[in-house]
Steps between C-alpha positions, in 0.01 A plus 500: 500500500752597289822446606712707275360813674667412764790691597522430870356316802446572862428213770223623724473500806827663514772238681661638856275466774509181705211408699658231769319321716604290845324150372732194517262304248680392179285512158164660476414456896772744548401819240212632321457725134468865602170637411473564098178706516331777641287261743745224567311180690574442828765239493679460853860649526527281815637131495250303712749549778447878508906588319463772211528349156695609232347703278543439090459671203374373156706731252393590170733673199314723287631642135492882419488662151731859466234675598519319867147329444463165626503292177404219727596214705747296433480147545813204488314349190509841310911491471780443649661841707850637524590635785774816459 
């Protein structure tokens, strides 16, 4: 990946929507990682004493060219971003 085609990136999914849950569990008993794929598994959004958990989402930034093609993803080894 080329880097210096980069003219812009885009984190996907897009931030705004917050998917709360009822669960009074602290750490990973209390949330789960929304579903990433077409067939997510079938991991329980219930704590074992029935609340809703949290739901979270793994981001992921991808770079466009000028043409608005993803260039590809970017990663925090690739460099370090500025935020304007």
């Amino acid at each position: 990946m080329n880097l210096d085609n980069i003219v812009r990136a885009a984190i996907h999914p897009g931030i705004g929507i917050a998917r709360v849950g009822n669960s009074q569990l602290e750490g990973e008993n209390g949330y789960y990682i929304g579903p990433e794929t077409i067939e997510p598994t079938s991991e329980s959004t219930r704590d074992d004493n029935g609340a809703i958990k949290r739901e979270a989402a793994r981001f992921r930034i991808y770079g466009y060219n000028a043409a608005g093609q993803v260039v590809g993803e970017l990663k925090d080894t690739d460099q370090e971003a500025t935020y304007r």
